[in-house]
N, C-alpha and C positions, 0 to 999 in steps of 0.2 A: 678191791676196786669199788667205787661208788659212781652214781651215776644221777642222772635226771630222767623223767620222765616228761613227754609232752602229747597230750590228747589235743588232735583236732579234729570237733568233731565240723562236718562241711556238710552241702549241701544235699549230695549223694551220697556221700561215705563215711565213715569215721576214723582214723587212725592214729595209732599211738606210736612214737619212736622212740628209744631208749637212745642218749647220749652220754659220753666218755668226758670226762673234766675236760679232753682236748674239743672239744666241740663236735668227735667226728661221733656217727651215726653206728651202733652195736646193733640193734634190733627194731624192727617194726613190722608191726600187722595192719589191716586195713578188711574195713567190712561194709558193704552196699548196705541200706537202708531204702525200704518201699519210697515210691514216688505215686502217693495218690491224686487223684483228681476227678473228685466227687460230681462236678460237672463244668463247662466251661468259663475258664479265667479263677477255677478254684485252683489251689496244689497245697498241701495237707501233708506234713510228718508224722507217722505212730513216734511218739516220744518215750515211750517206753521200751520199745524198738530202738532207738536212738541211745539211750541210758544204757542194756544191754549190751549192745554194740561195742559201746566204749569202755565199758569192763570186759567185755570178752577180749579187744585189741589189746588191752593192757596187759592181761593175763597172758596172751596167745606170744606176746612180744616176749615176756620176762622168762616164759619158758623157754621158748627157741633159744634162749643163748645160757639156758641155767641160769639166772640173774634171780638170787633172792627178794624178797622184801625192804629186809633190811640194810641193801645196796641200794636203794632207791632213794637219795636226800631230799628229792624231793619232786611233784608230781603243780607241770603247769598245763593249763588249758586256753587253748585258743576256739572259736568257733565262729558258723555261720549268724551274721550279728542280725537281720532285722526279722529274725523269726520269731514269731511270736506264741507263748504258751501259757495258760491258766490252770491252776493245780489247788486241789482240797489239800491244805495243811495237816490236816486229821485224818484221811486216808489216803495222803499221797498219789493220790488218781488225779489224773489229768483232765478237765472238760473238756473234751474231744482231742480231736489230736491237732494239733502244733499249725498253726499259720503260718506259711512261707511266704518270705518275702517275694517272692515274684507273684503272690496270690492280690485279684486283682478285685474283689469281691465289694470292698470298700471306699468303691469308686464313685458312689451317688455323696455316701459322707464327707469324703472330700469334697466335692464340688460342693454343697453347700457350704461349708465353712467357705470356701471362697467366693461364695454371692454372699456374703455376708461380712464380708470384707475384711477376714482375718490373719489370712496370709502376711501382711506383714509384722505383724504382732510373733509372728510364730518364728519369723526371719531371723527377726530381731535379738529374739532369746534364745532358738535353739540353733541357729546358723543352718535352717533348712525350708525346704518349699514345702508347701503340701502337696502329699503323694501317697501313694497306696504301699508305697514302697516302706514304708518304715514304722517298726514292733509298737509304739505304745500306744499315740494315736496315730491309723486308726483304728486299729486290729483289735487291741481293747474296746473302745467305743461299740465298735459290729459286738463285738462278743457280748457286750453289756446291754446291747439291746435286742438279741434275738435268743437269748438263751435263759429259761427263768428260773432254771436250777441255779443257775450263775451267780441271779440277783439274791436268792435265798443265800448262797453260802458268803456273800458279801455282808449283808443283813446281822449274819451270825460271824463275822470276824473269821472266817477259813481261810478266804481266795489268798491265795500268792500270786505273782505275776514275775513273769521272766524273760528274757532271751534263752537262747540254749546252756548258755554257761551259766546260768544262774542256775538253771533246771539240775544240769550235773554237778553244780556245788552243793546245791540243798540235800540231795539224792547220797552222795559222797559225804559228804558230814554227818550224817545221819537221817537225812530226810524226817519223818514223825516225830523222831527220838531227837528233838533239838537239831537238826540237821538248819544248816547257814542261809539265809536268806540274804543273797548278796550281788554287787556285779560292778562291773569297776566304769572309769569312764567316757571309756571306748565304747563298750555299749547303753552303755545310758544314753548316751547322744545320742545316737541310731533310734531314739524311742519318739523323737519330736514333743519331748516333755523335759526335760534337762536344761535349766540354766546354764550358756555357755559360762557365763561371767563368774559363779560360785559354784559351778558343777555340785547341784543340788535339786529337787525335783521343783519344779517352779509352781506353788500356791496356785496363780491368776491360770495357767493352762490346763490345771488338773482340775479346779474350779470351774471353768469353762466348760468343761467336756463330763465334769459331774464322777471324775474317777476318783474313787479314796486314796488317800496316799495310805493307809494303812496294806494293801495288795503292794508298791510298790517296794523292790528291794532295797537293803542300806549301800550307796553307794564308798567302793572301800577304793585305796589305789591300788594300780596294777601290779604290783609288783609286793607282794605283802603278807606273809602266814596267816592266811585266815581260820584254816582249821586242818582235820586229818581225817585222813582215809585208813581204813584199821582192813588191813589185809592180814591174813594168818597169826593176826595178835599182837601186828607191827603196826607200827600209828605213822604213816606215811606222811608228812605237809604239804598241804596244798597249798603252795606260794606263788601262782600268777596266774592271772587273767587277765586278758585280749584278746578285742576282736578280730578276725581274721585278718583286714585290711594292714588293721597298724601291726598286726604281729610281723609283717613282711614286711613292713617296713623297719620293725628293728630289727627282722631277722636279716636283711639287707645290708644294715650295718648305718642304716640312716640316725645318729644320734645325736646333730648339733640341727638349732633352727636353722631353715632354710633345703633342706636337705629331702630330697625327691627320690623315688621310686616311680616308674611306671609298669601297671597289671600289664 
């Protein structure tokens, strides 16, 4: 028998499900991750708590049912999409831990850009409002201005920059050791830095906001080998990435334009 594997990691918990060529459901584990809140309107991931997590679920899955390695064809990931994370390339540590998208910290930076009249400029390109709510700007911008170990490791060419799924690709691929710098473009949108039109990182808003596109990841598509996971000496492929929303909607079965899901 061979199988699939799917890690989503969310906003609480992380779980991983093993599926049967028939579509139906063999094994799954699931694991709570802290919910911090450093002070009001903050909320804060341990990321590395999160990364754990979802190799423990993996692990915890494949054993409940005896399911080897090398029954595994192949290992996708979904995740919570506007959380925001910054990581030293060189030692894989994270600068602090993970901005959630419900973290509301970023809220003075917004509103400036919008007395300054840039909201539609932003509408425009990445089909969103300005909001606290979403990973690139502004949660980068806050990050790049209150933190000057930040500005240092940007300086020196370190910073990576991600959503969650980029976090556990890079981590999963090898993180230090060559590990992927990537993220498809479900979550790129979600960053408010994303050309809808060439889904590509947009020059004029990264520009604007003074971020380097060297932190940001290669946008790949969703559905596509991007690299492997080497579990007990078996080189597992990582072949898809999405974000939670649209993962339900093709989990739903929505696959022709026009075609709706309601959360």
């Amino acid at each position: 028998m061979s199988y699939i594997a799917a890690i989503d990691q969310g906003t609480t918990s992380s779980r991983c499900m093993v599926f049967d060529h028939q579509g139906d459901v063999v094994a799954s584990a699931q694991k709570e991750h802290k919910q911090i809140f450093p002070q009001p309107g903050w909320v804060e991931h341990d990321a590395i708590e999160i990364l754990e997590n979802c190799i423990s679920t993996l692990n915890t899955a494949l054993a409940s049912q005896a399911i080897e390695p090398n029954q595994i064809n192949a290992i996708g990931i979904t995740n919570q999409r506007e959380t925001s994370l910054l990581w030293n390339r060189r030692t894989g540590l994270p600068y602090g831990n993970a901005i959630v998208w419900q973290d509301t910290r970023t809220d003075d930076i917004c509103d400036s850009l919008k007395r300054s009249g840039k909201e539609s400029l932003f509408q425009k390109k990445t089909g969103l409002p300005i909001a606290t709510y979403f990973s690139g700007f502004p949660k980068i911008k806050w990050w790049m201005d209150n933190d000057p170990e930040l500005s240092e490791g940007i300086h020196a060419n370190e910073v990576l920059f991600g959503n969650m799924d980029t976090w556990l690709i890079w981590n999963l691929t090898g993180g230090v050791n060559g590990g992927l710098h990537i993220t498809d473009p479900t979550n790129a949108s979600r960053t408010m830095l994303m050309d809808l039109e060439t889904l590509s990182w947009d020059d004029e808003l990264l520009d604007l906001l003074n971020i380097p596109l060297e932190i940001m990841p290669e946008i790949r598509s969703s559905s596509d080998v991007y690299g492997f996971y080497e579990m007990n000496h078996i080189r597992i492929p990582i072949s898809g990435d999405l974000g939670d929303q649209q993962a339900a909607l093709f989990g739903q079965v929505c696959f022709e334009p026009g075609m709706v899901k309601n959360t």
